[in-house]
N, C-alpha and C positions, 0 to 999 in steps of 0.2 A: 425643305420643310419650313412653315410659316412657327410663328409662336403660337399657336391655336393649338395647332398639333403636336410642338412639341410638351406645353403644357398639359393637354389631355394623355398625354403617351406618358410624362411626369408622374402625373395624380394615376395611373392605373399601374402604376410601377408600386407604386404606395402602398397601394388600397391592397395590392396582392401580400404585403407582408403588413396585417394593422399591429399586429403588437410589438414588431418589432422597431416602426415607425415610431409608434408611439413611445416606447421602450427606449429608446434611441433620443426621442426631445425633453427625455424629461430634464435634463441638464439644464436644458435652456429653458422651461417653464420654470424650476427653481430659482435659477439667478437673475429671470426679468422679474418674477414675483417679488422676490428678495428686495432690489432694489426699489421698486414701489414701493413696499413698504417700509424699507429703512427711509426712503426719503419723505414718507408721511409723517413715519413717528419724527423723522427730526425738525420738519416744518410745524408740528404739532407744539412740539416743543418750543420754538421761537416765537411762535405765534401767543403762547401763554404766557413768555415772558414778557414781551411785548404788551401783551394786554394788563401783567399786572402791575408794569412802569406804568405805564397810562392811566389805568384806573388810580391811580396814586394824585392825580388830580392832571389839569391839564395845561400846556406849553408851561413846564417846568422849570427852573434852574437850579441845580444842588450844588450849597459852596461849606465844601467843608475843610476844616483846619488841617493844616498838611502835619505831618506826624516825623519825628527823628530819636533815635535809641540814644538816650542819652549815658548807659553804664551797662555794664556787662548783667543779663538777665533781668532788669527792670522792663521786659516791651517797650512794643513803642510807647512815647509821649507826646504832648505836645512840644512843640517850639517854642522858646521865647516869642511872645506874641501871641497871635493865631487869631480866631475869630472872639468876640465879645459879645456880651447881649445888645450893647449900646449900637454897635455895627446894624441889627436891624429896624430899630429905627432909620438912622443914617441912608440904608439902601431905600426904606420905604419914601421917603421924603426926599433925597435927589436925584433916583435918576429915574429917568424918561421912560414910562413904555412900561412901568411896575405898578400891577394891581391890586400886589400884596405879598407880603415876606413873615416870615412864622419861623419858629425854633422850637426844639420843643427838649425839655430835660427829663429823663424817666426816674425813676424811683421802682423799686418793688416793696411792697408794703400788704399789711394785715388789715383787710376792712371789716367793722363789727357793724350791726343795724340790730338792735335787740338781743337774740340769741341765736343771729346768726353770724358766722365769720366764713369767713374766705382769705385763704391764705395766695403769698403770691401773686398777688393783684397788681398789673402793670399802672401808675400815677405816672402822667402824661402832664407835666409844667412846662406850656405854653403860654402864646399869645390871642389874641380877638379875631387875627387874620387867619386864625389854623383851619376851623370847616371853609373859607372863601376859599384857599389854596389848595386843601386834601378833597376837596371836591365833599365834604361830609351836611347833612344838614340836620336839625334839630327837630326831634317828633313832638317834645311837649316844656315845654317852659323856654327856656333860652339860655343862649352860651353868654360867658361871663362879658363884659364892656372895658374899656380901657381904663375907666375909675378904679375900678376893682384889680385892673392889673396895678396901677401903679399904687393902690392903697395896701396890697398882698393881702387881700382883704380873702377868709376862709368859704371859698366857695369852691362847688363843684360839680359837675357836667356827668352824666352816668354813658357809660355803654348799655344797648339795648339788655345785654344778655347779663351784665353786673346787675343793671336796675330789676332784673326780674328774679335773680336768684336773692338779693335783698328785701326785696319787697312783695314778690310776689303779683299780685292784680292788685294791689295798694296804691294810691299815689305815691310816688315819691318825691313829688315836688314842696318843697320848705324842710323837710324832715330834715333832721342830723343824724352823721354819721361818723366813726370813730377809726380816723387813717392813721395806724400805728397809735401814739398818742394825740393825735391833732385833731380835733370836732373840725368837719366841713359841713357846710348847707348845702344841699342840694338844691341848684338851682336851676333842671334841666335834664333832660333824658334823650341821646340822638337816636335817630332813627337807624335803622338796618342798616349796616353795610358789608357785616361778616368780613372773609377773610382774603385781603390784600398784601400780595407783598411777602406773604411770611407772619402778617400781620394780623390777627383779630381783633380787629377795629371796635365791636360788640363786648369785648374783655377789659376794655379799657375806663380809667375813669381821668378826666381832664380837671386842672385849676391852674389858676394863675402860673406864670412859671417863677413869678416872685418868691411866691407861698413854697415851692420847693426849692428853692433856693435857702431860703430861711428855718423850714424845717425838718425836710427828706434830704439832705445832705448827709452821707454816709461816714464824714470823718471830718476832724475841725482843719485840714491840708485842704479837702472838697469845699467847704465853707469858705475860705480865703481865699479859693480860684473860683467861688461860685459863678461870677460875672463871665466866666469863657463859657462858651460853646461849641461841640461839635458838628454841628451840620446847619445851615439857615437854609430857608428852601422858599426858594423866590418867584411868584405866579406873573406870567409874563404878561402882555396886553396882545390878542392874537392880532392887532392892528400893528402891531410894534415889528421893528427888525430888530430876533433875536441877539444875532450876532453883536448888533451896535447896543444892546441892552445890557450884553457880559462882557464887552468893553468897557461900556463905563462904569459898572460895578468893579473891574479890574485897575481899573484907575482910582475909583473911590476909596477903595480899600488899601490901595498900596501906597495911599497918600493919609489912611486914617494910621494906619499900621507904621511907617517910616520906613517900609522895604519899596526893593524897585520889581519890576515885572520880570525879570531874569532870576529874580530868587525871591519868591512872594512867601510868604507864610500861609497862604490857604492858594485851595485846587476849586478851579468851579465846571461842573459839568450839565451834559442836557440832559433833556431825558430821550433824545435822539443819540448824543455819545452813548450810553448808556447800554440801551439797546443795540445799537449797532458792535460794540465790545460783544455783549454776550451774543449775539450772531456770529459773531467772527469765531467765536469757543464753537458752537452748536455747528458752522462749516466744517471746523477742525475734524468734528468727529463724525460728521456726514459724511466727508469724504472720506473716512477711512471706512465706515460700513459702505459704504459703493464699492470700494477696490475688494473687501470680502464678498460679496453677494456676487462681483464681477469674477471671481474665480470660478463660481456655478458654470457661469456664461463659458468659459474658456472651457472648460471640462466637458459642457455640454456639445461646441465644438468641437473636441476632439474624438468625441461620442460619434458626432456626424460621420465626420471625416475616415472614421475606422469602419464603418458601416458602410459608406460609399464604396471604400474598400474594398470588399466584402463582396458589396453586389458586384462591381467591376467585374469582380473574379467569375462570381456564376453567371453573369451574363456576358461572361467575353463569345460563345457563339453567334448570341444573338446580335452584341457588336459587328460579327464578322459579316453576318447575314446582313445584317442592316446597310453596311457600306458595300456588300456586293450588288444591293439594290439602289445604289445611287447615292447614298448620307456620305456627307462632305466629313471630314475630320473638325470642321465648326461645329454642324447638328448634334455630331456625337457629344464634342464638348459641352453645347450650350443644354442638351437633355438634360444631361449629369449635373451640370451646373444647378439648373431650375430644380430637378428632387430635391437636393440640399439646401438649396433657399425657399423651398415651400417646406421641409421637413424642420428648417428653424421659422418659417415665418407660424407656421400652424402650433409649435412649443410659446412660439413669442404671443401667440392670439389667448390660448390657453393662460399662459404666464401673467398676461395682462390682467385676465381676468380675475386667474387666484390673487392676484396682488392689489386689485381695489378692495374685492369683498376681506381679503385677508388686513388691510388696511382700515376697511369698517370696523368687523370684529373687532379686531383687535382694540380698535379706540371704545367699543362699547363693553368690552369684555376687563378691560385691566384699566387703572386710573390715568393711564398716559392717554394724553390726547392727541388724535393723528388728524392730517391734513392732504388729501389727496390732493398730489401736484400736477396739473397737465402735462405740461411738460419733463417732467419724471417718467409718463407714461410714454412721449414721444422717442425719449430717449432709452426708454430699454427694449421697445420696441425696434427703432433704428438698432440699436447694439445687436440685436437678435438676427437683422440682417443680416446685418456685415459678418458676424461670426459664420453664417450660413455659407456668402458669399466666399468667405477668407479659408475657411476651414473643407469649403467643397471643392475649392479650387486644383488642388492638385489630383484630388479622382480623376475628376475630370478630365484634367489632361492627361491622364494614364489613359482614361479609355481614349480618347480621340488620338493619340498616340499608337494602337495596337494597328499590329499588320496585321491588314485584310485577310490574307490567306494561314495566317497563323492562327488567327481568331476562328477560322473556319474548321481550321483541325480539330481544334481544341474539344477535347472530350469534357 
């Protein structure tokens, strides 16, 4: 027999029992579906991490103060040392390939405008370089100058959505306003950028990081360390080699600081390390939904396999008959063979399909956003195979194994 015939002799072997055919792949439509979609939703999820490192501005460097528990139940701390505000100066002005560096000190504070308040309100004390590096730009007036930083002169920068629940359709540009006890001018309103990061960027109000230094300081221990910082965040020149950029910021610092590179007092990372950590979490757990969606698969194969079984047995005359007309103990095999790999390739077609549209839905149905992977498809597809081919195999050879004339008895 050629493969023409025994395919066609396959698919009519099928066709004769469809629901039990069908009844029989749904194993294996489950666990190829399964893992499409588990591999969507977790590319989905990488994919918006990814995106909201990035949109955080771009070719980054994050260098933050490395932290040690100095006493039992105090958290961590700083180190003797760590970063300072003076430090970004320093990186802006020596090294090579740096188009701008920003720090920025938070506050939570009470904002008044007339008789309106807002409680809660994130006070973002930065620098002039903060919208060049956060990627942020200015819809109406302007962000503060470097005069004004170093004078800690009472100014202030609105987020879209602060300037509107303040003001309403008002200008807000020159007006004062009342942060905690402190009058600031409003000297500025940015544009849109919503929500990054964790981060609503629209909730925020920016000044000098002087002016919080001097005012929004929580406690007179906070005031006396005011000059440290925790994180500086350094925008790269995309002309520049990174690498040789956080070298020499690595050197600058451990030569401003008095420490050597074997025990530095700050960490500085990319926004490439960054992402690539949380990929490495989001594999973690990729791969464990694959090995459960892959137990479908395994089940679904044993599904086959029992069913092959099955038929074997009611068709052991027609086995008999078949090799007294000439079928080698091969043909027999490779029939049996082929129903079980079209019984998983037709669950795997099936499978394929619930697991894209199941991978739409779902990204449009619930807030998780999915990312259909080609090759997630090749591969549960291939799996679907192999389980056909692994799990049909011993039929198989039971039937190409029966005596002829046994087979012929056979009631």
């Amino acid at each position: 027999m050629n493969f023409l015939e025994i395919f066609k002799e396959s698919w009519r072997s099928l066709k004769a029992n469809k629901l039990r055919s069908l009844l029989t792949t749904l194993g294996v439509i489950i666990g190829v579906a399964a893992v499409i979609v588990m591999i969507a939703i977790s590319a989905g999820t990488e994919a918006t991490i990814a995106e909201s490192i990035y949109s955080l501005g771009s070719n980054l460097v994050f260098i933050s103060s490395s932290f040690s528990r100095v006493g039992p139940n105090q958290g961590p701390q700083p180190q003797q040392g760590g970063l300072v505000y003076d430090d970004v100066a320093a990186i802006r002005e020596k090294v090579k390939g740096v188009t701008g560096a920003t720090v920025d000190q938070q506050a939570s504070v009470t904002v008044r405008y007339n008789s309106t308040t807002l409680d809660g309100v994130t006070l973002i004390g930065t620098t002039p370089d903060y919208p060049t590096v956060r990627g942020l730009e200015v819809a109406s007036g302007r962000y503060f100058n470097e005069t004004e930083l170093e004078r800690a002169q009472k100014v202030a920068v609105l987020g879209k959505t602060i300037a509107q629940n303040l003001f309403g359709e008002s200008d807000p540009i020159g007006q004062s306003i009342m942060v905690n006890k402190t009058r600031l001018t409003v000297i500025g309103v940015m544009a849109e950028k919503g929500l990054v990061g964790g981060t609503d960027f629209d909730q925020l109000i920016y000044t000098p990081i002087k002016v919080v230094f001097q005012k929004f300081t929580p406690s007179q221990f906070a005031r006396f360390m005011g000059d440290r910082v925790r994180q500086i965040t350094v925008s790269v020149d995309p002309k520049a080699n990174l690498d040789d950029v956080v070298q020499q910021i690595n050197l600058l610092l451990a030569t401003r600081h008095g420490v050597t590179l074997d025990s530095p007092d700050f960490s500085i990372r990319t926004q490439a390390d960054i992402v690539k950590a949380r990929e490495e979490t989001t594999q973690t757990f990729r791969n464990l939904l694959i090995w459960v969606a892959s137990v479908s698969l395994i089940v679904g194969g044993i599904g086959i396999m029992n069913i092959m079984l099955v038929s074997v047995s009611e068709r052991t005359r027609e086995i008999g008959l078949r090799q007294a007309l000439g079928a080698t103990p091969w043909d027999i095999h490779l029939q049996f063979l082929t129903e079980a790999l079209m019984l998983s390739l037709v669950g795997g077609v099936i499978g394929m399909l619930a697991g894209i549209g199941g991978s739409f839905l779902f990204g449009k149905l619930s807030e998780m956003r999915t990312v259909i992977v080609p090759s997630a498809i090749g591969l549960a597809f291939g799996s679907a195979a192999l389980v056909g081919i692994f799990f049909g195999f011993l039929p198989a050879r039971r039937a190409a194994m029966l005596d002829p004339i046994v087979a012929l008895r056979h009631e």
